[in-house]
C-alpha positions in Angstrom: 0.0 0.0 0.0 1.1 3.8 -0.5 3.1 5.0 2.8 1.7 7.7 5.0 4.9 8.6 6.1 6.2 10.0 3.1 6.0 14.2 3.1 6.9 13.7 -1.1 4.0 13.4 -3.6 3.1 9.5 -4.9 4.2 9.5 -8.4 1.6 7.9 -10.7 1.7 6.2 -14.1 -1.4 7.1 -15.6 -2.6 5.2 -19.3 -5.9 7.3 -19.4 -8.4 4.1 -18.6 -10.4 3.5 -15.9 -8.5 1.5 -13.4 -5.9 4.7 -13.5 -8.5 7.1 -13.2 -10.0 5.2 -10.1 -7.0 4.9 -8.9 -5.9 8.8 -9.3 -9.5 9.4 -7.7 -8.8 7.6 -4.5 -5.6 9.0 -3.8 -6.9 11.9 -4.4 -9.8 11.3 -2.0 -7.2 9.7 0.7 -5.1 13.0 0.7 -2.5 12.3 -0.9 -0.5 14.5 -3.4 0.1 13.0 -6.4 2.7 13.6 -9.4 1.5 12.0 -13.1 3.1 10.8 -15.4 2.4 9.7 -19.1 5.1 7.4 -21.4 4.6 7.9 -25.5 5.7 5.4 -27.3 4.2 5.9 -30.4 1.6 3.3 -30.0 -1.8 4.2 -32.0 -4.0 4.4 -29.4 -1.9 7.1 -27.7 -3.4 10.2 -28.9 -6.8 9.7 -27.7 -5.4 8.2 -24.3 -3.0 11.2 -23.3 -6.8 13.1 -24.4 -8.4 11.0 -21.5 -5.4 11.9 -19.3 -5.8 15.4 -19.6 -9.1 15.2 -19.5 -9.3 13.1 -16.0 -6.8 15.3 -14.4 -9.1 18.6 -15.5 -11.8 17.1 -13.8 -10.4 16.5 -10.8 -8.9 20.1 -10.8 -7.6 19.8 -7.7 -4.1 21.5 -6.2 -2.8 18.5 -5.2 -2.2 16.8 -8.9 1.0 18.2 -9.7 1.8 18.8 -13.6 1.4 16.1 -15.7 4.9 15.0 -16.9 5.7 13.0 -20.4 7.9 11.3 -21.2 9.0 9.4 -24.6 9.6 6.4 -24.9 10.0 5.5 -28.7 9.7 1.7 -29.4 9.2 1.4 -32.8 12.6 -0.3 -33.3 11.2 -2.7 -30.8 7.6 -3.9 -31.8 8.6 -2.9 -36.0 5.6 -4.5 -37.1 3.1 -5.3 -34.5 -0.5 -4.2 -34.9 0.2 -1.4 -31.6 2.4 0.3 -34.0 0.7 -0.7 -37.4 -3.2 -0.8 -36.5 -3.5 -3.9 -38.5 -5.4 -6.5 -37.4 -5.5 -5.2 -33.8 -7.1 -8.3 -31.3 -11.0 -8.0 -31.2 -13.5 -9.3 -28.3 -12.8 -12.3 -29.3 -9.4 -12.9 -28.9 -8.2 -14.0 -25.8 -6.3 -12.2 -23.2 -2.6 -13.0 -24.7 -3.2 -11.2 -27.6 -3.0 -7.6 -26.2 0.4 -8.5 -24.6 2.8 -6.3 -25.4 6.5 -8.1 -24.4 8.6 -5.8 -21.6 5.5 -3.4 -21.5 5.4 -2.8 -17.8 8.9 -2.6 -17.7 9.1 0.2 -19.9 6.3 2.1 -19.1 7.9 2.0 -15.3 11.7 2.4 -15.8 11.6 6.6 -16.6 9.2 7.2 -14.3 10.9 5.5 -12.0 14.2 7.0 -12.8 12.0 10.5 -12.7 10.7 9.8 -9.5 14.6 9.3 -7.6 16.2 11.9 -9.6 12.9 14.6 -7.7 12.8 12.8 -4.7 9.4 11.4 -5.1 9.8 8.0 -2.6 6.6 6.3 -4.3 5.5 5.2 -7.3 2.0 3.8 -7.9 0.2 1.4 -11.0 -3.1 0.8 -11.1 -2.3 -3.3 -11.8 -5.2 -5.4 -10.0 -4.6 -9.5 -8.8 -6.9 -10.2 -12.3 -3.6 -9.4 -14.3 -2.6 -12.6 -16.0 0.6 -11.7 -16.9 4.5 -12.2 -15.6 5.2 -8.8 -15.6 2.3 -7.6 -13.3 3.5 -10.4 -10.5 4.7 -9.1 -6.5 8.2 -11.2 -8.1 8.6 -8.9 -11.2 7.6 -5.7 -8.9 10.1 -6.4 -6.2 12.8 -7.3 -8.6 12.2 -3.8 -10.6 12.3 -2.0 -7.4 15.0 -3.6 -5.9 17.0 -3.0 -9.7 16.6 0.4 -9.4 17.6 0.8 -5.6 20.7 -0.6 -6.5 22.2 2.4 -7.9 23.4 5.9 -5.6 20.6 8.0 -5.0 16.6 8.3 -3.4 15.4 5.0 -2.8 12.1 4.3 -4.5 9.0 1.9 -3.4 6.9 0.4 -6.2 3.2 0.5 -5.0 0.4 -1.3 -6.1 -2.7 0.1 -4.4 -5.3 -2.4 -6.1 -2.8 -5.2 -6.4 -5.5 -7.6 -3.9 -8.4 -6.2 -5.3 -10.4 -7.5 -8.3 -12.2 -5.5 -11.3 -15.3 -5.1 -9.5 -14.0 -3.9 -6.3 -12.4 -1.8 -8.4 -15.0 -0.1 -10.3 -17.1 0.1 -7.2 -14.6 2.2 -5.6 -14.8 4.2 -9.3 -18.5 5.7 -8.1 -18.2 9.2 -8.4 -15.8 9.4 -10.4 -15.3 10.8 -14.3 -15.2 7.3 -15.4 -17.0 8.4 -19.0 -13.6 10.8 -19.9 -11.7 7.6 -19.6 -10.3 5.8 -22.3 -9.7 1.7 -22.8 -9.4 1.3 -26.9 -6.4 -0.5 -28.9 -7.9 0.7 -32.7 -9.5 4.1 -31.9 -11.8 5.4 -34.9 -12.4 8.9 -35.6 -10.6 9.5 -32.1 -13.3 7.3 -30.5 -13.4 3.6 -28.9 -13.9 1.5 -31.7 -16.9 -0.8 -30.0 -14.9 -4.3 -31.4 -11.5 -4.4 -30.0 -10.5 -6.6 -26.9 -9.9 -3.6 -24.6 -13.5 -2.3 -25.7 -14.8 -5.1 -24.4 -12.8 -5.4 -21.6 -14.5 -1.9 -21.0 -18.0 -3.1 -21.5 -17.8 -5.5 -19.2 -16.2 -3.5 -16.3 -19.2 -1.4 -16.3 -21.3 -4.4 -16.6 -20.3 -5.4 -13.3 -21.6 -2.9 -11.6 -24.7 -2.5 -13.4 -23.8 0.7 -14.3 -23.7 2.5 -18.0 -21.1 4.0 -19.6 -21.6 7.3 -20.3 -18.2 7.7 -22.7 -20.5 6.8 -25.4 -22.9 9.3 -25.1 -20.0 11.8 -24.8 -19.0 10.2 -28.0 -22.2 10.9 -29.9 -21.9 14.3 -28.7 -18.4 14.9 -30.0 -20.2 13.6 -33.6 -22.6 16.8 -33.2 -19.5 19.0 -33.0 -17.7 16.9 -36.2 -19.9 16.8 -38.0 -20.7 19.9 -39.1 -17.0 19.9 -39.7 -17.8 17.6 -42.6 -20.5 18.9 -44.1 -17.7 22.2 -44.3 -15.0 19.7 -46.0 -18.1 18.7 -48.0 -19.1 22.5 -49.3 -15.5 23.4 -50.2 -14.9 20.5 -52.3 -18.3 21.8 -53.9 -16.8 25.0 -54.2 -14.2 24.2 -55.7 -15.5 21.9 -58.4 -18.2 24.5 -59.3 -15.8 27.0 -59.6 -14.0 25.5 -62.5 -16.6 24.1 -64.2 -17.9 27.3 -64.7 -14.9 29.1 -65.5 -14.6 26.1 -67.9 -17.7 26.6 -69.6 -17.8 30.4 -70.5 -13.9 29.3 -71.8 -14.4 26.1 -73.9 -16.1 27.2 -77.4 -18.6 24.9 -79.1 -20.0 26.0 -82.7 -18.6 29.4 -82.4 -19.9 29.9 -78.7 -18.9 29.1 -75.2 -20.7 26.0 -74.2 -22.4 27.8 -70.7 -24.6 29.3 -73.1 -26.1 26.0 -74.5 -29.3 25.6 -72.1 -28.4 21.7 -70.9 -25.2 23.1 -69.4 -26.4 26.4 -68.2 -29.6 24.4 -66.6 -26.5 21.8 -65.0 -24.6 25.0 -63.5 -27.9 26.4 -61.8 -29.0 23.2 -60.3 -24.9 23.2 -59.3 -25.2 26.6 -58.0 -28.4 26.1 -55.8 -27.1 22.7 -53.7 -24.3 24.6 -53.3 -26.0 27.8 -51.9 -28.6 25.3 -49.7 -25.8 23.6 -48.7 -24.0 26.5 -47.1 -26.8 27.6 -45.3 -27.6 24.5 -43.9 -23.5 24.5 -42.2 -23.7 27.6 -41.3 -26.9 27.4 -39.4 -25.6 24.2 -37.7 -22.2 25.3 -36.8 -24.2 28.7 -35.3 -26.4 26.3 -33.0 -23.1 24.2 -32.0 -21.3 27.3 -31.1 -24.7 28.0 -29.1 -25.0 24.7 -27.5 -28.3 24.4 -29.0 -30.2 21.0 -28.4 -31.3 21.0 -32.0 -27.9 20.8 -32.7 -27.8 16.6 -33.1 -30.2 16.8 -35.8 -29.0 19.5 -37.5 -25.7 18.4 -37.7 -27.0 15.4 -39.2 -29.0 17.1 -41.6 -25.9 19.1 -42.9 -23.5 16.8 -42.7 -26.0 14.6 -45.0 -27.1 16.8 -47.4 -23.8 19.0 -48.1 -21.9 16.0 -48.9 -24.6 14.7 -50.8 -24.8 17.9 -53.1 -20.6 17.7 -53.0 -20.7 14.3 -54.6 -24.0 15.5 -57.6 -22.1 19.1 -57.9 -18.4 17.3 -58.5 -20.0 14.8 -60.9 -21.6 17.6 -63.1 -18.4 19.1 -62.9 -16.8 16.3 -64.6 -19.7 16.3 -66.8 -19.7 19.6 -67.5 -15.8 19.5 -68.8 -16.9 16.1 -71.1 -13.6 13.7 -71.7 -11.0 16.1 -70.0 -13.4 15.9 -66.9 -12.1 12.0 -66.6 -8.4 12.9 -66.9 -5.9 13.7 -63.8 -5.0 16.8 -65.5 -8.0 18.2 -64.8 -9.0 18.9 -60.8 -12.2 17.2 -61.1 -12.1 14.2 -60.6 -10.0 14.8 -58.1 -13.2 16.9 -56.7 -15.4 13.9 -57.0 -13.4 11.3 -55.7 -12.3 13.5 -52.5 -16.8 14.5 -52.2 -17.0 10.8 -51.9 -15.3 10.3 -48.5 -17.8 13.1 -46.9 -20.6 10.8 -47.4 -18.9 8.0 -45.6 -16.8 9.1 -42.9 -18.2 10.6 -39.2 -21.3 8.3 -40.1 -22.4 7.5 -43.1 -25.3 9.1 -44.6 -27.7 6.2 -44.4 -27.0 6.7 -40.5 -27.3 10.3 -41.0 -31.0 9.7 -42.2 -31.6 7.1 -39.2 -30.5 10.0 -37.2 -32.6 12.6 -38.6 -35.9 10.6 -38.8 -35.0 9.9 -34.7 -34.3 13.4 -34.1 -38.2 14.1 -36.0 -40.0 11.1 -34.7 -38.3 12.3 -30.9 -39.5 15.8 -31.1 -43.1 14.5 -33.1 -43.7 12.9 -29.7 
């Protein structure tokens, strides 16, 4: 257990999941100061989980969380290859629990914190490793060998602590209660900067809350962050529209067909005003739903669905009249395009797709119908 004694803060790795957060929390709530740390690697997942860190510690807000320090760790000559460096094939919920192992992982992770910690005279350093842990390196024998490694050399001695170490993943999330659990992070393939809902570590996650009967609220966070991106989309979405539109039509009153430019034949001139009102709808409709995010507007979930689906639907029939509109040359890379088109494409698909987009917005009607 973590000494009273000690006058220094408890250093603490922190990985940005739940059984760190808990454990932060209950230091915290025992009076203890504490000193975080956070090792990069250059793992995938990373991003998102120094997010969750930051966020947990602004949570807490209290004065005795002491900076969060970072330190790197670069292993890619190390795992060259694996799926943690790659995101290929990353284990799902059905693998079992080898899969996720990464080999010399709690060594690292502990080794420059621990250094940290004697070089600033911080006597403690605490992991939030519970008795479930199948592996060799999360054993009292591997714990007492890295501590007594490191107080072999001149300087502060430091104790390796292990606060949950006889407590399982219930107890655990029980003593969780209270705390910002739904900031947390526990994903080895994030998506979009979210959990991915089919890894391992997702449902490792599922079924922590699960044990407590209790429901995650990260996902509903989640959703929310889509009402902010969204929008963002539908932006992507209107420029690409833009820009197609803009040289089709500066195409058409240039190309020449029977002594005229061809913007003045009706078929084409009809195909630049349909162009030219998506486009204009479509920038309303952003506009109006980046106005109610910035407002915190409850409509905003359906009308960030609504632009999202609509502007990169009139991005992908603007960028295909484009190409129409400029005939053979439209088809060709030395044109922009088809460039245009191809790039329209990936708004409809990405942040939802727009069938979901549609399942969204009939929700959002049907909900406020009712």
């Amino acid at each position: 257990m973590v000494s009273e004694s000690s006058t220094s803060p408890v250093g603490l790795l922190l990985s940005g999941g739940l059984d760190s957060c808990i454990l932060l929390g209950t230091l915290l709530k025992e009076g203890y100061r504490v000193q975080p740390f956070y090792v990069r690697s250059q793992l995938i997942w990373e991003p998102e989980e120094l997010d969750a860190v930051r966020r947990c510690l602004e949570a807490f807000s209290s004065p005795a969380v002491a900076e969060l320090v970072l330190l790197d760790l670069p292993l890619a000559d190390l795992y060259e290859g694996h799926w943690s460096m790659t995101g290929r094939q990353p284990p799902d919920a059905s693998t079992a629990d080898d899969a996720v192992y990464l080999p010399g992982r709690n060594a690292l992770l502990m080794v420059k914190a621990a250094l940290w910690c004697q070089l600033h005279g911080v006597q403690q350093l605490a992991l939030g490793v519970l008795e479930s842990n199948p592996f060799g390196d999360a054993t009292s024998a591997f714990f007492d060998a890295f501590q007594s490694a490191m107080n072999c050399s001149p300087g502060g001695q430091l104790r390796i602590v292990r606060p949950f170490a006889r407590l399982n993943k219930r107890q655990v999330m029980q003593l969780g209660r209270g705390f910002p659990l739904e900031l947390t992070f526990s994903c080895i393939a994030p998506s979009a900067g979210l959990h991915c809902g089919r890894c391992n570590k997702c449902a490792e996650r599922k079924a922590a809350f699960r044990l407590i009967g209790a429901e995650d609220e990260g996902f509903k966070i989640a959703l929310k962050t889509l009402d902010h991106s969204r929008p963002l989309i539908a932006a992507q979405a209107l420029g690409i529209a833009q820009g197609a539109f803009d040289f089709a039509a500066r195409y058409a009153t240039e190309r020449e067909q029977f002594g005229r430019p061809i913007a003045e034949f009706q078929g084409v001139s009809f195909m630049l005003a349909d162009m030219a009102m998506q486009l204009e709808a479509a920038r309303l409709l952003v506009y109006k739903a980046l106005a109610l995010c910035d407002a915190g507007d409850p409509r905003m979930t359906y009308f960030s669905s609504v632009a999202k689906c609509f502007a990169s639907d009139a991005a992908m029939r603007i960028t295909t009249d484009a190409v129409q509109v400029l005939g053979g040359y439209g088809y060709i890379r030395e044109y922009p395009v088809e460039r245009f088109m191809r790039d329209a494409k990936i708004t409809q698909i990405y942040e939802g797709t727009n069938q979901i987009q549609r399942v969204v917005i009939a929700r959002e009607l049907l909900k406020a119908l009712g």
